[in-house]
N, C-alpha and C positions, 0 to 999 in steps of 0.2 A: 768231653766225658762220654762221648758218643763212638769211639774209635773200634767198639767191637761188634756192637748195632750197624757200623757201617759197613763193617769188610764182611759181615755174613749177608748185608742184601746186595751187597757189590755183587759176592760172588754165587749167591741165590738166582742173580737177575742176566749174570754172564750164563750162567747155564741154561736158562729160562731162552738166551737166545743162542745156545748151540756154541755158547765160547769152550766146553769141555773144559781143559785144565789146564787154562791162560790163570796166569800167577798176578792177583790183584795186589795180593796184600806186600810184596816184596817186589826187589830191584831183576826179576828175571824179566827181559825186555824179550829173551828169544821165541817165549811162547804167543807173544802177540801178533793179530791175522796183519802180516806184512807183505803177503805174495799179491804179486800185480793179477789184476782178473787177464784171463785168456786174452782176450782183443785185445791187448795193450803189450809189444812186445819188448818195452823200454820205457825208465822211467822218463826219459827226456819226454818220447811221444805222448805218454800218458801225463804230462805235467800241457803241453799243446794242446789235448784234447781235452782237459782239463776249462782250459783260459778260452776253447770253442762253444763250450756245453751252452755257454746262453743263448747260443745262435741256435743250437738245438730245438730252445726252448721256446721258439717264437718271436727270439727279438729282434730288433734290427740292427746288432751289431753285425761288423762285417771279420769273416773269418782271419786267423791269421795264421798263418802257415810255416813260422817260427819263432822261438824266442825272443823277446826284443832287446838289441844286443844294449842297452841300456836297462837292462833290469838290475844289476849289482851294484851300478852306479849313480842313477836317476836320485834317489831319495839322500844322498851324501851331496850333490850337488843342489838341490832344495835347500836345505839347510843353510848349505855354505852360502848362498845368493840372499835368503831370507836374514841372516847376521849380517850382510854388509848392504841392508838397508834396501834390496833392489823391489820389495814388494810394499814397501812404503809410497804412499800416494796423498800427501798432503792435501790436493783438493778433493777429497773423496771423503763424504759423512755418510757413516752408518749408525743408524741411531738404534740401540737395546731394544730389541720386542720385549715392552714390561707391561704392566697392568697404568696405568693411569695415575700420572702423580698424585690426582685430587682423589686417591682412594685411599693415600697413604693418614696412619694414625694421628694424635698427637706428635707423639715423642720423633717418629720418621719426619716429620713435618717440620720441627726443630732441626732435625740433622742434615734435610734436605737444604733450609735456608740457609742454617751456616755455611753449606759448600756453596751455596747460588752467592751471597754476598760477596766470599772472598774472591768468588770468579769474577764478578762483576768489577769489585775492586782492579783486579789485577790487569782485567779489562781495557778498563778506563786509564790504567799505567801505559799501558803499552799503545793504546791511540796520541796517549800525549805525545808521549815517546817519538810516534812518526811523525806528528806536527812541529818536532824540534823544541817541544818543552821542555825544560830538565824536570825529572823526579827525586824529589826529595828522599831522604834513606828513610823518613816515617813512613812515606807513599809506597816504598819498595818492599819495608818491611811490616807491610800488613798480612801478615800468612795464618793460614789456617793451619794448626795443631788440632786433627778430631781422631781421641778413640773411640770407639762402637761398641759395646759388649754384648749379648746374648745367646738364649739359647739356640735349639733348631726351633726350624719354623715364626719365628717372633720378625723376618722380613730383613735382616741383614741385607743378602744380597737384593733386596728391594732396593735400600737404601744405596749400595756402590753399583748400582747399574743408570740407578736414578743420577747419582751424582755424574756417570759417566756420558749418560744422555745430554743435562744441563752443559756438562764441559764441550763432548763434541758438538753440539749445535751452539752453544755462544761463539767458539775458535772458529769454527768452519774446518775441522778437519779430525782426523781420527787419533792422529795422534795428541790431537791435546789433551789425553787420558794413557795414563800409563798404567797399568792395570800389574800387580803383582801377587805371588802366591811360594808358600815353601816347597811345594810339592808340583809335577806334570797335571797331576789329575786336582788338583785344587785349582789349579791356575787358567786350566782350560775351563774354568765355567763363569770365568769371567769376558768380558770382549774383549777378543787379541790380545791375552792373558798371556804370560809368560812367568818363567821361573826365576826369582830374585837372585839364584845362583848365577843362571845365566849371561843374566842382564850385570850384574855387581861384579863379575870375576872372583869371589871369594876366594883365596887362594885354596888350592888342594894340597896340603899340608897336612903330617902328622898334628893330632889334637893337641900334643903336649909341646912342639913346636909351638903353637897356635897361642896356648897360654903363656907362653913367657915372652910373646913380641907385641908389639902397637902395630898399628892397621899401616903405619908409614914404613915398616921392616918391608910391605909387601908393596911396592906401588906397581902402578898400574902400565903394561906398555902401549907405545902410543899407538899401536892399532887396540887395543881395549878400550882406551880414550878415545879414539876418533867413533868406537860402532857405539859407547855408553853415547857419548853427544849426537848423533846420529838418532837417540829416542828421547833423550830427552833437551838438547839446546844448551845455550850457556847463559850466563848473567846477562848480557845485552841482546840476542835473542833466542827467547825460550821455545822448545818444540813439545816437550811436557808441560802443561799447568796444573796438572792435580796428577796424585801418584795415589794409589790406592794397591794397600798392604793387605792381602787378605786371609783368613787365618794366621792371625797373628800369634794365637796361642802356641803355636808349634812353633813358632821362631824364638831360639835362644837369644840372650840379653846379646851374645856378643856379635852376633848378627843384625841385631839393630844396628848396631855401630859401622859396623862395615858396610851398609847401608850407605849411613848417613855419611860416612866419610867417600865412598865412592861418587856419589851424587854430587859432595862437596866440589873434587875433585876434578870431577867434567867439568864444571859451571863456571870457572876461571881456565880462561887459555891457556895459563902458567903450566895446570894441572896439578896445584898445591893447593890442598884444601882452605877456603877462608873459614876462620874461627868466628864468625862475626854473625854467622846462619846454621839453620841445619835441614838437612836435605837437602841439601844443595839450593836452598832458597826457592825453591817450588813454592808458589800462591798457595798448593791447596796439598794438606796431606792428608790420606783416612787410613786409620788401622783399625782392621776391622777381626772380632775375634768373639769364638767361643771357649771363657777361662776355665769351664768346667772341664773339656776335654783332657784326654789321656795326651801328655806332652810327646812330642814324637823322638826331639833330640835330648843328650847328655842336659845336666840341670836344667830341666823343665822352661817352659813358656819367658817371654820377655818379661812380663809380669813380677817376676819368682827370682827375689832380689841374690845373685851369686853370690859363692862364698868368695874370701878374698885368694882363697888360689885357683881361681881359674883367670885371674889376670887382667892387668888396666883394661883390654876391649872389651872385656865382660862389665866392668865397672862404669865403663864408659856408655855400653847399651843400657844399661842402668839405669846412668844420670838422663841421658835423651826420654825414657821410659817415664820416668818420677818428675824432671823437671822442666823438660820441654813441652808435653800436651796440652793446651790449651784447655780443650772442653773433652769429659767424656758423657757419654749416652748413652743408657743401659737402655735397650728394649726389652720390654717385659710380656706384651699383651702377643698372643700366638696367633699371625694371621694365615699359616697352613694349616687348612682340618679337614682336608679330602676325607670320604668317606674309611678309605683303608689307611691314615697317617693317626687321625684320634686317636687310638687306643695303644698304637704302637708311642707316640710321642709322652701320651699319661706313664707308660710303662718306662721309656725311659728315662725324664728327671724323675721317677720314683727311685729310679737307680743309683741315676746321680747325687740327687738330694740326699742317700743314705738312709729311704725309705722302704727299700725291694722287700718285699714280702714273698713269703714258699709259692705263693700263688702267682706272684708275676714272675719267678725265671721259671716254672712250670708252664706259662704262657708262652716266654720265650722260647722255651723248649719246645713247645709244640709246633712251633713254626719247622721244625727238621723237615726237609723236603720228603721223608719218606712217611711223617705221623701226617700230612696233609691228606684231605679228599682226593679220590681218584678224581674226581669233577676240579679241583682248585688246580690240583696237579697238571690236569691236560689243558687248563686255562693260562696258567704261567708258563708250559712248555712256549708259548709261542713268542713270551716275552723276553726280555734281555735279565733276566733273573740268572742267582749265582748265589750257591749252597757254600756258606761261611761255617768252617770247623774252630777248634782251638788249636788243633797242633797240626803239622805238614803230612803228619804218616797218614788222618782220615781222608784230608786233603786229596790228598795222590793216590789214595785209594779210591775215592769216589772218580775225579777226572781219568783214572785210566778204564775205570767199568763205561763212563759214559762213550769214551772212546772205541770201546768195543764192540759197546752195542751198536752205535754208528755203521761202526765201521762193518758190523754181519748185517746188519739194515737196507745201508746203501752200498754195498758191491766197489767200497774206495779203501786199500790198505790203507793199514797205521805209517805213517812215516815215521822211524826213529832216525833222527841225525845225533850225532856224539860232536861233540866240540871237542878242540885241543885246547888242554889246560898245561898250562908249566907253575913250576912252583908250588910253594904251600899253601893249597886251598885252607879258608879260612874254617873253623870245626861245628860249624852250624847248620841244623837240619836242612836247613831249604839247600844249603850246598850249590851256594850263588856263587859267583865270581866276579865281582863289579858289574852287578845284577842281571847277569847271563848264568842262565839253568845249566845245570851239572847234564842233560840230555834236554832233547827238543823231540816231544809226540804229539805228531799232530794229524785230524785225517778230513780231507776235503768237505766243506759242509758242517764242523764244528766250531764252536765259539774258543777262540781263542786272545789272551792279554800281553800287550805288549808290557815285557818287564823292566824296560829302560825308554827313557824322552830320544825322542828318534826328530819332532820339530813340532817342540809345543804351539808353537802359533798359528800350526795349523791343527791343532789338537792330537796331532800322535805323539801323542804322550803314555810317561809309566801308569800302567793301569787303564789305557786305552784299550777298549771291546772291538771286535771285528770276528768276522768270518772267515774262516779257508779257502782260499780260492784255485790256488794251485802248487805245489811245489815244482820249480824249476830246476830243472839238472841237467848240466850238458852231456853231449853223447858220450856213451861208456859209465859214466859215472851212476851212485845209486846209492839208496842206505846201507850202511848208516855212516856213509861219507855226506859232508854238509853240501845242501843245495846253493844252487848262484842266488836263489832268492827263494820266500816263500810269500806268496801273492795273496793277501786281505786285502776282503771289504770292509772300510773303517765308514760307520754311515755317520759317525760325528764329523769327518774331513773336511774340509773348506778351504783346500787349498785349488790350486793348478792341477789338471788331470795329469796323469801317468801318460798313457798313449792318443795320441792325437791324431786330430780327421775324426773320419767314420768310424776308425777303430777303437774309439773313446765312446762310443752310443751306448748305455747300457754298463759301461764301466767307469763311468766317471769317478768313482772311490776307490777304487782297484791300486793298493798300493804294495808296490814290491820291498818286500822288508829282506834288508840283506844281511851278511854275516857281519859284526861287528868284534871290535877291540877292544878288553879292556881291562881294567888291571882294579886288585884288592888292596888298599894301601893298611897298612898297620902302623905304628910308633912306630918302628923301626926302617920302615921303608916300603917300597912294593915286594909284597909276600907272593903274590902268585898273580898271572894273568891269564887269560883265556878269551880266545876266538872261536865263535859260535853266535846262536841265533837269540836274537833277543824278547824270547817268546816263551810262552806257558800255555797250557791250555787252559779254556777258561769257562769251564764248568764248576769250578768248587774253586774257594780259595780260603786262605787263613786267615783271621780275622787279629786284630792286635793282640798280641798277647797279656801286653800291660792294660 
């Protein structure tokens, strides 16, 4: 509701720095400062002299004196190696930097035993196992069923880190935690966290497809089967022992099912699901979730019993939901109360609860990055903070002022790149295209969001922060043709550096994010696709609408 307050200090504060009559509040890309400074007589050198500036700056990286002819390609060949298992190291334990089991509550302290016993269980199956004892189907079939429920702050991810820790150090290895999430950015805040898309192959199909078939219309092909068992093992030996669901709330019922049938799936060599388990007979399962949340997909959370047409897999994530859990465990008691989380978390279950008083979203409202203290303001400038709107037009009004200011600031043009779109984009503001931006602005030294999973398990994932580091273009080339790449520092990354030797000193995050493919599907089939950069700026964004 903010959208006219916004685009008067947008364009209050572009004049304020000499922008004159740069068009904030609409799609005129021509009036923004795009011209290369003097010394720079192309953009190719100027994207070079870019990826030198830290050597400028005192460090000791060592110069480089051309593009590295693996920038378009480096991060699609990460990917491709990380899905066929090459960064897996089974004898490598990394244990969760957490607080201290023995600080956890009551109720965490239940939820924690439950996963240590069936581990232990499971445990003790599999040493017999090597001694040449047989295992009983009762012995086999001791598993853990735990849901979690709470709000923020009440220690969830305490509890699936903790459980994560107990698993990798009883196995001796990392992956005896399988770590899942609906989303890029949910999934990376777990360890080696990945997207349940990912890992499950859900097919990509029309929704109404979707609802009139069983999970067996879609099976799986044998390179799908060979990288699913690849994470998690099969019925005689297991490479996952606990699987861990997180934010479950945003996973629809029929997503459980496809889950559970994929999992099945692996865990017999056949590759035919046994009905006799689920999840594919994993020791240890945790769904872990907040049911108050706004649900992300089509009917609501797993929880949120489907109507009867949305079809047997929805019915079937259903029955796993209602009659498969073992135990659940509400956490109640809030162990986040940082000095700045208190008043923000009161205010929100007053929201949720159906409590909100004139005085708490006047609270909220006050937090507008422009009603803050000059003093609070210049303290969060230095933070990784991000001005959340309701709708896309304050959105991109704010990110292109910030952009500007930058860009008369630091002496670096706006880069506008255009992608090539074919087909019928789909008719919604943000004017996505299989989550590639309708244009790409971006200017060296601003915070920019990656809009699509580019390799969650190293954390570049959707909604992953990073910096500009340089835009790549080879000779002749220039805006608003697309770059071979545009070069962030992602400071979440934890993968393999980019450039190697001496030319990695000082850039160890430095990742080249290249142009990508990719398409909008509708009912009817692929509507439109587009190749382009899969990036936004990332100064303001929009916050859920629902």
């Amino acid at each position: 509701g903010f959208y006219d307050e916004a685009v008067d200090i947008a364009n209050a504060r572009a004049v304020e720095h000499g922008a004159g009559d740069v068009d904030l509040e609409g799609d005129d890309d021509d009036a923004l400062p795009e011209e290369l400074p003097a010394k720079h007589t192309s953009w190719h050198k100027y994207g070079v002299a870019c990826l030198n500036a830290i050597c400028e700056d005192g460090g000791e990286a060592t110069p480089l004196e051309e593009i590295p002819a693996d920038a378009a390609t480096w991060l699609n060949a990460l990917a491709a190696a990380e899905k066929k298992g090459e960064f897996m190291d089974s004898g490598s334990v990394t244990l969760p930097a957490i607080p201290s089991l023995l600080r956890a509550n009551e109720m965490q302290r239940i939820a924690l035993n439950l996963q240590l016993r069936a581990l232990l269980l499971a445990h003790r199956a599999e040493q017999a196992r090597a001694a040449g004892r047989p295992i009983s189907d009762a012995e086999y079939k001791m598993m853990l069923r735990l849901k979690i429920w709470g709000t923020a702050g009440v220690g969830k991810s305490f509890v699936l880190k903790g459980g994560t820790w107990i698993s990798r150090r009883l196995f001796g290895c990392n992956e005896a935690t399988l770590n899942l999430g609906p989303t890029g950015a949910a999934s990376v805040l777990n360890p080696n966290g990945r997207t349940y898309h990912s890992v499950t192959s859900i097919p990509d199909v029309p929704v109404k497809r979707r609802k009139e078939s069983t999970c067996a219309d879609f099976p799986l092909s044998n390179e799908q089967l060979e990288t699913l068992r690849r994470l998690t093992g099969t019925k005689g030996r297991r490479v996952a022992r606990q699987v861990n669901i997180d934010e479950d709330g945003m996973i629809p019922a029929e997503n459980s099912a496809w889950i559970d049938d994929r999992l099945n799936r692996a865990s017999t060599l056949e590759g035919e699901p046994s009905l006799d388990m689920t999840f594919g007979g994993v020791p240890v399962l945790v769904s872990v979730g907040d049911h108050g949340q706004l649900p992300a997909g089509e009917g609501g959370g797993a929880h949120l019993e489907p109507s009867t047409a949305r079809g047997p897999v929805a019915a079937r994530g259903w029955h796993l939901v209602r009659r498969e859990i073992d135990d659940v465990l509400v956490l109640s008691e809030t162990m986040r109360q940082g000095p700045d989380e208190a008043a923000l978390l009161k205010r929100l279950l007053a929201i949720r609860e159906g409590r909100a008083t004139q005085q708490h979203w006047l609270e909220m409202n006050n937090r507008l990055s422009s009603r803050i203290s000059p003093e609070e303001r210049e303290r969060v400038s230095k933070l990784r903070t991000i001005d959340a709107f309701e709708t896309w037009a304050p959105t991109n009004v704010a990110n292109r002022q910030r952009l500007v200011e930058h860009s008369l600031r630091s002496d670096h043009p706006v880069c506008r790149a255009v992608p090539t779109t074919t087909g019928q984009p789909p008719k919604g503001e943000d004017k996505e295209v299989g989550q590639i931006p309708h244009v790409y602005l971006g200017v060296v030294g601003c915070p920019i969001v990656l809009t699509k999973n580019q390799c969650v398990f190293f954390k570049l994932n959707n909604g992953g922060r990073g910096t500009v580091v340089a835009h790549l273009y080879a000779e002749g080339k220039k805006p608003p043709s697309l770059p071979e790449a545009v070069v962030c520092d992602f400071p979440d990354y934890d993968g393999p550096a980019w450039l190697q030797g001496e030319a990695a000193v000082g850039r160890e995050k430095w990742i080249p994010i290249a142009v990508n493919f990719s398409r909008h599907k509708g009912d009817g089939g692929c509507k439109a696709s587009r190749t382009g950069l899969p990036l936004r700026a990332g100064c303001a964004a929009r916050a859920n609408p629902r």
